[in-house]
VOPAGU-2260 file (C-alpha; in pm, 1 decimal, decimal comma):
REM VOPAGU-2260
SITE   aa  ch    i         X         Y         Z
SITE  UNK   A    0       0,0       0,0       0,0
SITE  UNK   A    1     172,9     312,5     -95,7
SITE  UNK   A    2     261,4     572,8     207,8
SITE  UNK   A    3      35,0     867,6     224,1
SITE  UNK   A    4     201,3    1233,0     139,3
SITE  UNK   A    5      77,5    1469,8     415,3
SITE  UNK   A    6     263,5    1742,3     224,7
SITE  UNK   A    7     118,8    1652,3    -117,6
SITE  UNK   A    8    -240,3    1587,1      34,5
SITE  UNK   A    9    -240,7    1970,6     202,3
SITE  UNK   A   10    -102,4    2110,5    -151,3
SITE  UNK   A   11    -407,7    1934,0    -337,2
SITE  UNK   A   12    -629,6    2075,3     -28,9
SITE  UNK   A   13    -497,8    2461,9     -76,4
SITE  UNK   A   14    -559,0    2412,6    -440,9
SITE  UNK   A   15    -892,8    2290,1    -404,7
SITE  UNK   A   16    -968,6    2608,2    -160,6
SITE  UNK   A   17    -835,4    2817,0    -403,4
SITE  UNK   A   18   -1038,3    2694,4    -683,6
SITE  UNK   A   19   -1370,1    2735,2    -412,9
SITE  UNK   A   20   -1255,9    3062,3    -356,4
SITE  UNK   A   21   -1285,8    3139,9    -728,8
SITE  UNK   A   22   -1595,4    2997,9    -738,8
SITE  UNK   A   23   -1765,9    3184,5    -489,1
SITE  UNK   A   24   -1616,5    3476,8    -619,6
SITE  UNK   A   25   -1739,3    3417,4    -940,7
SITE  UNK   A   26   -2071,6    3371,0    -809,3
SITE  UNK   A   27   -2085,0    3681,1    -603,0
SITE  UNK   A   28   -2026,7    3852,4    -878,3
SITE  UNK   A   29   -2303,9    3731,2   -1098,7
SITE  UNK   A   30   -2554,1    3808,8    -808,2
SITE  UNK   A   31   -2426,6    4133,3    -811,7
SITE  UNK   A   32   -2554,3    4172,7   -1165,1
SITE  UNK   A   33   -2884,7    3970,6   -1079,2
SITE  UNK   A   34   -2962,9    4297,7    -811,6
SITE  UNK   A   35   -2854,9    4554,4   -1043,2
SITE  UNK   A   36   -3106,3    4392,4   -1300,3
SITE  UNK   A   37   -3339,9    4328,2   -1057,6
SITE  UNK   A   38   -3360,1    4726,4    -959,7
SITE  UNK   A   39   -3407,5    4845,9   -1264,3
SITE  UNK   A   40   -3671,2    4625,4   -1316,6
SITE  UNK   A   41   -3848,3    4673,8    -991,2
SITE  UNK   A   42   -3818,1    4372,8    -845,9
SITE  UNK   A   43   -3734,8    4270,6    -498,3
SITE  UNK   A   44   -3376,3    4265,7    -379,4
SITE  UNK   A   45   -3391,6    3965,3    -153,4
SITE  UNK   A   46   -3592,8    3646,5    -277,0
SITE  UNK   A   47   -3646,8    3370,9      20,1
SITE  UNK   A   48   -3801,3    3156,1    -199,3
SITE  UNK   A   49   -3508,5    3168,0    -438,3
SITE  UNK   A   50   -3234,2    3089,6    -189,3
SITE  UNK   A   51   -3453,3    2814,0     -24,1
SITE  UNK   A   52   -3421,2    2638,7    -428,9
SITE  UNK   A   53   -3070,0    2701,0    -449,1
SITE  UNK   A   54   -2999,5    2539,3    -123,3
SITE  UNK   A   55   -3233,7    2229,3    -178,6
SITE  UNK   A   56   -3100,2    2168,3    -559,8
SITE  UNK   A   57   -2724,3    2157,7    -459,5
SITE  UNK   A   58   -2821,3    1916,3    -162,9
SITE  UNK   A   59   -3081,2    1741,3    -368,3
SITE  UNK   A   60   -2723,5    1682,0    -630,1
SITE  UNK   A   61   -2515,9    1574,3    -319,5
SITE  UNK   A   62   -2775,3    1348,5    -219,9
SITE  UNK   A   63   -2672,9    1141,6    -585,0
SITE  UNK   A   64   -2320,0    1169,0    -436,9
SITE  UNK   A   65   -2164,7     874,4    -201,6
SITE  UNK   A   66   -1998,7    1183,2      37,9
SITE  UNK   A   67   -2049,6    1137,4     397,1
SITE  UNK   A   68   -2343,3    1374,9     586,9
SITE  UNK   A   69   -2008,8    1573,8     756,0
SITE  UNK   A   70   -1901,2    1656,6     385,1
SITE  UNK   A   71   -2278,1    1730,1     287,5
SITE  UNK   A   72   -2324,2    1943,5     617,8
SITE  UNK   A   73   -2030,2    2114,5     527,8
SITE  UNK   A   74   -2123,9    2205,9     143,9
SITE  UNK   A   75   -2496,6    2306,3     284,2
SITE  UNK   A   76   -2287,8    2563,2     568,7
SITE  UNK   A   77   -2092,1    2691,4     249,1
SITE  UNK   A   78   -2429,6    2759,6      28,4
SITE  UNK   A   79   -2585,8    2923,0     347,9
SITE  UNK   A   80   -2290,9    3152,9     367,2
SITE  UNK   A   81   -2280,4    3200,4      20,6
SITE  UNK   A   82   -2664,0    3306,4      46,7
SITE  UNK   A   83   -2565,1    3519,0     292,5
SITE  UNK   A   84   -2315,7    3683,8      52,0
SITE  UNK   A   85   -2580,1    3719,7    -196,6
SITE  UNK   A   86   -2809,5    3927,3      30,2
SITE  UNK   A   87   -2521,6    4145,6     111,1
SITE  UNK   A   88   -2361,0    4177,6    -254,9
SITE  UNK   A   89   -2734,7    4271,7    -363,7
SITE  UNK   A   90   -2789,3    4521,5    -138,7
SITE  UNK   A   91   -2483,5    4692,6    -215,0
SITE  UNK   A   92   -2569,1    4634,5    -588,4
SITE  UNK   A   93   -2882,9    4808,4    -443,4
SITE  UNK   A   94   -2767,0    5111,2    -337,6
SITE  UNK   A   95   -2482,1    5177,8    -547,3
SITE  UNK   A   96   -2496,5    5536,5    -748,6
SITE  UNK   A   97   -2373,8    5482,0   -1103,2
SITE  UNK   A   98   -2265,2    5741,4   -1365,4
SITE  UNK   A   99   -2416,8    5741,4   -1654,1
SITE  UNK   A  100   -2288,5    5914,4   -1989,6
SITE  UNK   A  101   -2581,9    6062,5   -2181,0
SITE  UNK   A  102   -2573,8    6171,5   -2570,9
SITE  UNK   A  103   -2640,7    6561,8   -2589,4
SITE  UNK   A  104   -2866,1    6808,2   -2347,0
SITE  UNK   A  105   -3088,2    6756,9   -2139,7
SITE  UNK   A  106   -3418,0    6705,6   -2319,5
SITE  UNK   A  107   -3318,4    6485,1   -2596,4
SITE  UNK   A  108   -3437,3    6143,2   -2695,0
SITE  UNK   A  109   -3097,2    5972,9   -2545,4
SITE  UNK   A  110   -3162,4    6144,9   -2201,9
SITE  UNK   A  111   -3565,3    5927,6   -2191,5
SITE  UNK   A  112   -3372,1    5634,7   -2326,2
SITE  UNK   A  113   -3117,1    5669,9   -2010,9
SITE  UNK   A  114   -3386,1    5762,6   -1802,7
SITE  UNK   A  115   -3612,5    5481,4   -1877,4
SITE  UNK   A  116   -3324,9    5217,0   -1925,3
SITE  UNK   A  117   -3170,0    5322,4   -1534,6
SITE  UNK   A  118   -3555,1    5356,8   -1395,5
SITE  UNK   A  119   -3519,5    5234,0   -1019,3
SITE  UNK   A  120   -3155,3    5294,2   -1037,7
SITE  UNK   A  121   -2980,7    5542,7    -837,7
SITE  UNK   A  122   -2707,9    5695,4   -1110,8
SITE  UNK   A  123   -2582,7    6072,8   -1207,5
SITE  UNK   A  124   -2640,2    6180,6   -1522,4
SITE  UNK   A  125   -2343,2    6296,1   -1770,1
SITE  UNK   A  126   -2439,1    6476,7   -2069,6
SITE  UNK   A  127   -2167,2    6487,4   -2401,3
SITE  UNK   A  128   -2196,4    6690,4   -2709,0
SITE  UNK   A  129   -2048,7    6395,4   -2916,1
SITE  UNK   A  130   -2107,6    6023,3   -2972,7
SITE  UNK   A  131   -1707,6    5962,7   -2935,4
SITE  UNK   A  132   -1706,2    6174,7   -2609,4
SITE  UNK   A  133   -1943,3    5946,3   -2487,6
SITE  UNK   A  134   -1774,4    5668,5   -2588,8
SITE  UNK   A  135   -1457,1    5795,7   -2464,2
SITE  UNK   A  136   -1559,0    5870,5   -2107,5
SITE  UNK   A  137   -1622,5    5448,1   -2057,8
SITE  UNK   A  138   -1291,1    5343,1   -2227,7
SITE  UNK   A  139   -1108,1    5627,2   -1989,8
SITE  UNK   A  140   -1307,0    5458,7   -1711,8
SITE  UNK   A  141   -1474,6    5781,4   -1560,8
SITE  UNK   A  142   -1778,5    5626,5   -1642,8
SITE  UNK   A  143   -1980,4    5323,0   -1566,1
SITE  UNK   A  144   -2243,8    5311,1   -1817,8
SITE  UNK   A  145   -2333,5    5542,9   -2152,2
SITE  UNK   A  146   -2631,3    5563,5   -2358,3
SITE  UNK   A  147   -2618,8    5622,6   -2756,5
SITE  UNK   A  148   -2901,2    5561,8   -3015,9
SITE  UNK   A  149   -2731,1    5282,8   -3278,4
SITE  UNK   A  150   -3028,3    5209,5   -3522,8
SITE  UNK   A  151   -3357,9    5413,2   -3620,9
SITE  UNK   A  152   -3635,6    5184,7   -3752,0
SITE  UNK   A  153   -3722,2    5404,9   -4092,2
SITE  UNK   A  154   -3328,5    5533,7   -4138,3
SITE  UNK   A  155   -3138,6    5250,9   -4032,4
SITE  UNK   A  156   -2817,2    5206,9   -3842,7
SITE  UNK   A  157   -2612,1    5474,3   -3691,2
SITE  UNK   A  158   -2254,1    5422,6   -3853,3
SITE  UNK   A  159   -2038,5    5653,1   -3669,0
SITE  UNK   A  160   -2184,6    5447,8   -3393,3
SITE  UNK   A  161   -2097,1    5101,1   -3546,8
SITE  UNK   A  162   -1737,8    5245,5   -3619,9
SITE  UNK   A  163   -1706,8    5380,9   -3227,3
SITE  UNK   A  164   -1781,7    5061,7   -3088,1
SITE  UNK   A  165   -1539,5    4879,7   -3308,8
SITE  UNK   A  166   -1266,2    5156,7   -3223,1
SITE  UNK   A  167   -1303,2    5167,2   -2845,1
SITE  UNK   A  168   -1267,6    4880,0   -2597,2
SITE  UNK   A  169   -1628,4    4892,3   -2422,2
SITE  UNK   A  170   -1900,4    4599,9   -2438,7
SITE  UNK   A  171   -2281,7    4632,1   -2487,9
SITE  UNK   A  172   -2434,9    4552,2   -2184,4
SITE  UNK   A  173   -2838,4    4621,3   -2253,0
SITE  UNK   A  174   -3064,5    4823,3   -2484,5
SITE  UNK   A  175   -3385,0    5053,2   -2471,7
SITE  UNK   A  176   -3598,3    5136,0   -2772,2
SITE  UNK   A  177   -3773,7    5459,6   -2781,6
SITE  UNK   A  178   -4060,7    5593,0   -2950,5
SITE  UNK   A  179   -3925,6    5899,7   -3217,0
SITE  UNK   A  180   -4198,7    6189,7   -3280,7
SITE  UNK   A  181   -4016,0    6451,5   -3424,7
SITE  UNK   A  182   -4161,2    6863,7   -3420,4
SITE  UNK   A  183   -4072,4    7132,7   -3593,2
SITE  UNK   A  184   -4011,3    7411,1   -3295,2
SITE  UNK   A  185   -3994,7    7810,3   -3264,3
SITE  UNK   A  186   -3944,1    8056,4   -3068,1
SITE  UNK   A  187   -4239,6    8267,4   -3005,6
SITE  UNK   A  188   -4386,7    8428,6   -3244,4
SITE  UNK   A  189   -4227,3    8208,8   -3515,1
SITE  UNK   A  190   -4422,2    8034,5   -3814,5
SITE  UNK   A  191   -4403,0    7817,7   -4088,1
SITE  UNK   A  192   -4386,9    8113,1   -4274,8
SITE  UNK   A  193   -4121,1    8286,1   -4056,5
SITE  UNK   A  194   -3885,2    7993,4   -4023,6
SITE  UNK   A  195   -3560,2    8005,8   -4301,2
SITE  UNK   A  196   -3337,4    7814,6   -4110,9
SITE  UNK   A  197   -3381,9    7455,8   -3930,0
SITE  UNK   A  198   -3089,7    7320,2   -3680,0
SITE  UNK   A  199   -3113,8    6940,3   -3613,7
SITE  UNK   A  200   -2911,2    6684,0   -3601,2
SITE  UNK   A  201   -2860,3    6461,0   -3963,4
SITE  UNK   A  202   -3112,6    6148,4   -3791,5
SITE  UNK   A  203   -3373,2    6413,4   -3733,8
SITE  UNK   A  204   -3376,7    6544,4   -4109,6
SITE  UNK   A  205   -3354,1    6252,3   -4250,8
SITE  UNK   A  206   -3629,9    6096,5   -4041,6
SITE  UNK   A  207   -3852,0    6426,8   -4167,6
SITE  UNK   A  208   -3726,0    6390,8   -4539,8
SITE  UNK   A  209   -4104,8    6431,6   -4643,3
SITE  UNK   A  210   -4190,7    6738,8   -4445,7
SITE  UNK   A  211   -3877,8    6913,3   -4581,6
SITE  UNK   A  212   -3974,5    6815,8   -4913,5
SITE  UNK   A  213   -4266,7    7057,7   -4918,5
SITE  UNK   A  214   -4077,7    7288,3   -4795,3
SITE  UNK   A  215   -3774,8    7312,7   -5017,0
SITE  UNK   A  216   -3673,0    7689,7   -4864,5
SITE  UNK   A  217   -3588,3    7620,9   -4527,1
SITE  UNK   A  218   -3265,1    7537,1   -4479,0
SITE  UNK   A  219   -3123,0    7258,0   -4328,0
SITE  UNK   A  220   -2814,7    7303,6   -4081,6
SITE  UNK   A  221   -2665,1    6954,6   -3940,9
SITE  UNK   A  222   -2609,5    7018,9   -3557,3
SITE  UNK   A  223   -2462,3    6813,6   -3278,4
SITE  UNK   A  224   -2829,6    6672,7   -3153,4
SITE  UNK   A  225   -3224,1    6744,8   -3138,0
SITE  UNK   A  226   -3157,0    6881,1   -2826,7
SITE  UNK   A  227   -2872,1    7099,7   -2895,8
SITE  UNK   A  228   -3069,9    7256,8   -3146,5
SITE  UNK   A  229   -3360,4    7350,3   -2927,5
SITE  UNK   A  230   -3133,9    7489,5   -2721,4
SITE  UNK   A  231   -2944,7    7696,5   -2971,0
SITE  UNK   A  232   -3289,7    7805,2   -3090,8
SITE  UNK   A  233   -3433,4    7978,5   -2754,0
SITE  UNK   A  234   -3121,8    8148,4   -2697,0
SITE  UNK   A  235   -3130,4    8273,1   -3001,4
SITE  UNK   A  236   -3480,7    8401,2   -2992,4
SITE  UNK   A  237   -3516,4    8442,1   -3383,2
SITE  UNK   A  238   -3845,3    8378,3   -3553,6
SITE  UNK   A  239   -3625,2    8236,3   -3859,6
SITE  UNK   A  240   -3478,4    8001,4   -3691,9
SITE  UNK   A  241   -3663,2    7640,6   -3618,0
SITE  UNK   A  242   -3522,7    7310,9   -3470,8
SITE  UNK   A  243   -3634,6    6948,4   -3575,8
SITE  UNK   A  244   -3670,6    6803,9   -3140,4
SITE  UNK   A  245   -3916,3    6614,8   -2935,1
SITE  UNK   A  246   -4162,0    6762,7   -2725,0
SITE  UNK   A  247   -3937,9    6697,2   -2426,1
SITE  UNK   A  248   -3692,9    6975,9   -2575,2
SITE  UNK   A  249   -3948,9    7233,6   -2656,0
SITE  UNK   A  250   -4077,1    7218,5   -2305,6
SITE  UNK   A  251   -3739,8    7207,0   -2157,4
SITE  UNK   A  252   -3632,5    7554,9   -2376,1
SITE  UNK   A  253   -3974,7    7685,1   -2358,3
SITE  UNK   A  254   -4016,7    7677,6   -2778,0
SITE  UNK   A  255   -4336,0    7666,5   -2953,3
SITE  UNK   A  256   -4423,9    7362,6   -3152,5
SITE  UNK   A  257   -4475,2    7457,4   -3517,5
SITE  UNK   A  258   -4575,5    7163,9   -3688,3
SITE  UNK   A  259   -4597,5    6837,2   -3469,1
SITE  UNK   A  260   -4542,1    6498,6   -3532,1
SITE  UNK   A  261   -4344,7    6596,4   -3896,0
SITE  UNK   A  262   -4164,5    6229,5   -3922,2
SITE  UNK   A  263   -4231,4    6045,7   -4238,2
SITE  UNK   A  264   -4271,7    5715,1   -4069,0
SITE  UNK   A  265   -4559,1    5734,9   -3783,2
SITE  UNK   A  266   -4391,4    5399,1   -3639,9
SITE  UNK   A  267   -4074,1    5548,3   -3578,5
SITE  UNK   A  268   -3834,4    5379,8   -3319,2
SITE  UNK   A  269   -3472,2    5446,6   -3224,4
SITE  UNK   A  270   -3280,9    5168,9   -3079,0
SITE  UNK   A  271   -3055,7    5275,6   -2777,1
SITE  UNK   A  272   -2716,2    5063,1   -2649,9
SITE  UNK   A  273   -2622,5    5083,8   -2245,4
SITE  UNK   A  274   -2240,5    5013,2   -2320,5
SITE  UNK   A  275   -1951,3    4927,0   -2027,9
SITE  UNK   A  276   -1614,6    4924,7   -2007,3
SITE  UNK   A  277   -1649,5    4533,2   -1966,7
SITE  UNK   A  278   -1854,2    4286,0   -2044,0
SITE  UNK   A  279   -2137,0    4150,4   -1775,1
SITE  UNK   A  280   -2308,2    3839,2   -1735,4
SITE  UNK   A  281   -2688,9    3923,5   -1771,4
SITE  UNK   A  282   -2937,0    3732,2   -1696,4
SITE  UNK   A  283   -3175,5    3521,4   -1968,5
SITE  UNK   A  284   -2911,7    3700,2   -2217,2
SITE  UNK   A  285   -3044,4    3642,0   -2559,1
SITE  UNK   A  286   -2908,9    3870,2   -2781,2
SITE  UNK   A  287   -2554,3    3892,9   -2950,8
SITE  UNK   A  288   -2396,0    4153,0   -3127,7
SITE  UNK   A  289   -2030,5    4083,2   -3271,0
SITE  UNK   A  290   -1818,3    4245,2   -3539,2
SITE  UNK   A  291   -1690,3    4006,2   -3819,1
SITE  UNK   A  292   -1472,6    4032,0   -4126,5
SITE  UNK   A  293   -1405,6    3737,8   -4376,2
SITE  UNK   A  294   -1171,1    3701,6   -4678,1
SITE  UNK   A  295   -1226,7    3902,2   -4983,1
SITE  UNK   A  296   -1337,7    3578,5   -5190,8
SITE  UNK   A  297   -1629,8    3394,5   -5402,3
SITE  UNK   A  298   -1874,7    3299,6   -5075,7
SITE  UNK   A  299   -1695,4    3322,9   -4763,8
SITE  UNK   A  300   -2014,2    3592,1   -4632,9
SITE  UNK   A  301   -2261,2    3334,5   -4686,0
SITE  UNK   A  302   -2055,4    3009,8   -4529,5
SITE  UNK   A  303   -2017,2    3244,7   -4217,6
SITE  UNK   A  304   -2343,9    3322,7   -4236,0
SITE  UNK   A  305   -2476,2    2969,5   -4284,3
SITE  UNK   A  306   -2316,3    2881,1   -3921,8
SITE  UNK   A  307   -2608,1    3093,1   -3758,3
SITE  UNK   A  308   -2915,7    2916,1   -4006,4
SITE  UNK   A  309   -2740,8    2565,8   -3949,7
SITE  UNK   A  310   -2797,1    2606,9   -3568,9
SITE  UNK   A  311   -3092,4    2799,5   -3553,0
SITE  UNK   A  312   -2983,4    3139,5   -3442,5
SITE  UNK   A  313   -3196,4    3412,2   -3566,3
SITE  UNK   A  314   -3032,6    3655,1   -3794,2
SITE  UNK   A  315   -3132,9    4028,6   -3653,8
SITE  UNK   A  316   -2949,4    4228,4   -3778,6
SITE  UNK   A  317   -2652,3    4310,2   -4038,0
SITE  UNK   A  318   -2517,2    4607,0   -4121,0
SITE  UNK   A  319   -2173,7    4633,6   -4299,2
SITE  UNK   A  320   -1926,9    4940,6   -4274,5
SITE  UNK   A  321   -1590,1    5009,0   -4535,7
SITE  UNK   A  322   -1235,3    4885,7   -4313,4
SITE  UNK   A  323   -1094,2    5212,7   -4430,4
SITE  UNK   A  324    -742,9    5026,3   -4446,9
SITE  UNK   A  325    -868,8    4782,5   -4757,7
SITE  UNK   A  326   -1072,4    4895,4   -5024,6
SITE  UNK   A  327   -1395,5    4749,4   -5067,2
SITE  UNK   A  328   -1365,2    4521,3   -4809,2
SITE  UNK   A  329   -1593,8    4554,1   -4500,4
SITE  UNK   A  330   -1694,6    4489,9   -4123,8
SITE  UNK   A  331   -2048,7    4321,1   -4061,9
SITE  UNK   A  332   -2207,1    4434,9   -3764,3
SITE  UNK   A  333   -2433,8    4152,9   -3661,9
SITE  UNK   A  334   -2692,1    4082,5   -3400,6
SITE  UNK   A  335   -2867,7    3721,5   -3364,6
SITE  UNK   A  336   -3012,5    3549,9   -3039,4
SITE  UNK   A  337   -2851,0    3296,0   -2840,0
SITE  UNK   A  338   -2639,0    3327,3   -2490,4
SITE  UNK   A  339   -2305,3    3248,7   -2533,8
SITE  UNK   A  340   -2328,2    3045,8   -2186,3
SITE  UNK   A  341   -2515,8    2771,8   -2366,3
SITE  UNK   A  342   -2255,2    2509,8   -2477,2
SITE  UNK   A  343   -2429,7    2542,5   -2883,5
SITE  UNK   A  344   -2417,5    2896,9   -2888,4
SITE  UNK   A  345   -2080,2    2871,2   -2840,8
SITE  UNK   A  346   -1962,2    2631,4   -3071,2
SITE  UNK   A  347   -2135,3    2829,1   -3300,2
SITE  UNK   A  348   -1933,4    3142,0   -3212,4
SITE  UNK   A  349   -1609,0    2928,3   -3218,4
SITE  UNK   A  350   -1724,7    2754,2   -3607,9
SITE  UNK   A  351   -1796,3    3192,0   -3674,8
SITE  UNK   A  352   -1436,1    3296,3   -3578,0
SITE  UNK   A  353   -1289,5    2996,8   -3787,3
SITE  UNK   A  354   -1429,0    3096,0   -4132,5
SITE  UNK   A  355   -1367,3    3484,5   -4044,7
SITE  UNK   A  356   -1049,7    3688,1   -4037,7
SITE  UNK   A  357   -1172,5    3904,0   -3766,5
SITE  UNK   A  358   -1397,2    3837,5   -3457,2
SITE  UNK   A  359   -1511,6    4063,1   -3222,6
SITE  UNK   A  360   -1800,5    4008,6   -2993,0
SITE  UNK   A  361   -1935,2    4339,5   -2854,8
SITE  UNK   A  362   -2172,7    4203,8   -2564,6
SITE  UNK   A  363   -2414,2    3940,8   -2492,7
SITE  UNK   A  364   -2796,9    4106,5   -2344,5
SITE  UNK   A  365   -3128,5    4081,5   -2294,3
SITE  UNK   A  366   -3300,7    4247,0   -2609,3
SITE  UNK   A  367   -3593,6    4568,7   -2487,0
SITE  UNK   A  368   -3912,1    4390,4   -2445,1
SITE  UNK   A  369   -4175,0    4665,5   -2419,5
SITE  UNK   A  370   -4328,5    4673,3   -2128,9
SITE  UNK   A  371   -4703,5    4596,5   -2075,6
């Protein structure tokens, strides 16, 4: 019978603390994220019922185990002190204050997506006069979360979005989708008549093509946001001046609306990204968006693509921007279901990266579900 190592036995027992340790680290963390998610949905912090289940379905697998009842008592005083971590992680989740980087003034259509998105939350707001400002201040690390509109439902994506994200090392952590109804605004006094000039950003005047159409005189000057250009319009106080905003903004700046609801499309949605310095673990994921690029040859789009129809992952999105360094060569944007925690999704990821030259995947979330 060979002689037992006391030595070698305690070196296997530190490693096997070590790897609990990680563990339970591990899981703290991903409580941590079930509170945050949990707040901002309004649900309770602490859930009774939830820890009772934990507790019985670990026993319930050590019960399958030959271990002796001091090894089970053991592993049930470790998940009761893990629960006990949980309550106190969640609370601190809880009552953290986050900040928050917010595309343009106060007023605009990123500021309801933030607001909405971070309901239940406590956070500071951070407003930014640019998209890469925004994206900037979560790569720099002086903030935790930003907000900026990536796709409009009658113009499409937002590409110096796309190109940001690629840029910049941040991760998509959730999204908000927000109903667009776009007014023409004056100060008072102002008309349609009055109005020459019309500050908005390029999204608004594009989503208004048809209004502007009829209206061929008034000129259109590209600004940094809706918002901004309410704003620049009541200090201005010009009756030839007008600004394409949301009612939000004309009540903010005290403007008059002119002609309401001027957007071609009546069903007219903007999709918002909450993006992090680093990626989180949410739960029910089931959305994916990733940035690929595949060789410049007869079919290689559709065999990547093919990986995603083979397996059943629904294609939602694709958008494709220029590399800039190659000529006519591009990077697809792409968003599909799945949650890369579930063992097919990711060999489906790994099958993705093999037929593409570049893979980057830019978060893993739970897609907006409007709320009933």
């Amino acid at each position: 019978m060979q002689e037992l190592d006391l030595e070698l036995i305690r070196k296997e027992i530190d490693k096997a603390d070590q790897q609990l340790a990680e563990v339970l680290e591990q899981r703290l963390q991903l409580v941590m994220q079930v509170a945050a998610y949990k707040k901002s949905k309004g649900m309770p912090v602490k859930d009774k019922n939830r820890e009772a289940k934990v507790i019985a379905k670990v026993a319930g697998l050590l019960e399958n185990k030959d271990y002796s009842i001091a090894v089970k008592n053991i592993m049930r005083g470790i998940i009761d002190q893990a629960c006990v971590l949980e309550e106190t992680a969640m609370s601190e989740a809880s009552d953290r204050t986050f900040e928050v980087a917010c595309f343009g003034p106060a007023g605009s259509f990123t500021h309801q997506a933030l607001d909405e998105y971070f309901r239940g939350r406590k956070y500071n707001r951070h407003h930014y006069n640019t998209f890469e400002e925004v994206i900037s201040s979560i790569s720099d690390g002086s903030m935790d979360y930003a907000v900026l509109p990536i796709e409009n439902s009658s113009t499409g994506g937002i590409t110096e979005v796309y190109d940001l994200l690629r840029h910049y090392d941040c991760s998509i952590v959730g999204e908000q989708c927000v109903k667009i109804e776009q007014n023409l605004l004056g100060c008072a006094g102002a008309t349609l008549q009055s109005i020459k000039t019309v500050y908005s950003h390029p999204q608004g005047f594009k989503q208004c093509k048809d209004f502007f159409r009829d209206y061929p005189d008034m000129e259109q000057v590209p600004y940094f946001s809706t918002s901004k250009s309410a704003e620049e319009v009541a200090e201005k106080q010009d009756i030839t001046l007008g600004a394409v905003a949301g009612k939000a903004a004309a009540d903010m700046y005290n403007l008059q609306i002119i002609a309401p609801a001027i957007n071609s499309n009546s069903n007219n949605y903007t999709r918002f990204v909450i993006i992090a310095r680093k990626p989180e673990i949410i739960p029910h994921a089931n959305k994916i968006t990733l940035i690929v690029a595949v060789k410049h040859e007869t079919g290689s789009l559709y065999k990547m693509l093919a990986s995603f129809y083979h397996t059943g992952l629904n294609l939602m999105n694709l958008e494709s921007r220029p590399m800039g360094s190659k000529s006519w060569e591009y990077f697809f944007y792409i968003d599909v279901t799945g949650n890369l925690s579930d063992p097919l999704v990711a060999d489906v990821m790994e099958e993705v990266k093999a037929k593409s030259t570049y893979l980057k995947i830019l978060g893993n979330y739970r897609a907006y579900e409007k709320k009933k």
